[in-house]
C-alpha positions, 0 to 999 in steps of 0.5 A: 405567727406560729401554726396552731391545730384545728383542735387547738382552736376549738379548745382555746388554746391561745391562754392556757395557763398553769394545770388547774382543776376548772371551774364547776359549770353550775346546773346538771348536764342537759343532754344534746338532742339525737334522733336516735338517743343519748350519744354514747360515743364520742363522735355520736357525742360530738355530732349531737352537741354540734346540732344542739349548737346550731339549734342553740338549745340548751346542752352540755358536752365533756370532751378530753382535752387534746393536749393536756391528758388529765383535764376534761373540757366542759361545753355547755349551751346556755340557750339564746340571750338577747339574740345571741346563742350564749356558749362556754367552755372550761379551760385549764387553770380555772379560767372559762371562755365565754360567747355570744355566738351569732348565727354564723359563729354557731355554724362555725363551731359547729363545723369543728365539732362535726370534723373531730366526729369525723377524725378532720381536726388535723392541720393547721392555720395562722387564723384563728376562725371567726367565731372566736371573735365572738368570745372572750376568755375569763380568768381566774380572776375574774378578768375578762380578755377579748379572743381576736379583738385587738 
């Protein structure tokens, strides 16, 4: 199985499809909770959309896409939905991927958020994390296909 980045796993590249525009994610930004304000950096950014993802309080994030130089992703946290914390990001070809991150998944994704802060997202791994499992990729059809359910 081919290796894949940390960054990779983040912005679900398992299923990129052809270069589209992504799909509006619906209500105005909330910005992510920090002490010290709005984050006007992106490693501020990262780490504050990171702590809203713990907290699973409602928040959105943009962020570059680590290999396609034209597409912003769109990360939004919806809040908890039926004791799950329900998260989703815009992916290239008008397609989104959808969770329902647990506890644990929340911490996962947050631990990749806090290592792009930190300029760690380099390597890679065969595995994809667990939260992925999690997950589940809609396309622009609306069919929804299951990440590492197989």
């Amino acid at each position: 199985m081919p290796r894949r980045s940390h960054a990779c796993r983040l912005y679900a590249c398992l299923l990129l499809a052809p270069l589209a525009a992504a799909p509006a994610l619906g209500s105005d930004p909330v910005d992510p909770p920090s002490p010290d304000g709005p984050a006007t950096d992106p490693a501020a950014a990262n780490l504050a959309f990171a702590a809203a993802l713990e907290a699973c309080v409602p928040a959105e994030h943009q962020s570059p896409h680590p290999f396609m130089r034209d597409f912003v992703v769109e990360h939004r946290i919806g809040g908890m939905e039926d004791g799950q914390c329900a998260y989703r990001q815009s992916m290239p070809g008008n397609m989104h991927m959808d969770c329902k991150l647990g506890e644990a998944g929340r911490a996962g994704l947050a631990t990749e958020f806090r290592e792009l802060a930190e300029g760690r997202m380099s390597g890679g791994t065969g595995e994809q994390p667990a939260w992925t499992g999690d997950c589940e990729v809609v396309t622009a059809d609306g069919k929804r296909m299951p990440i590492g359910k197989q």
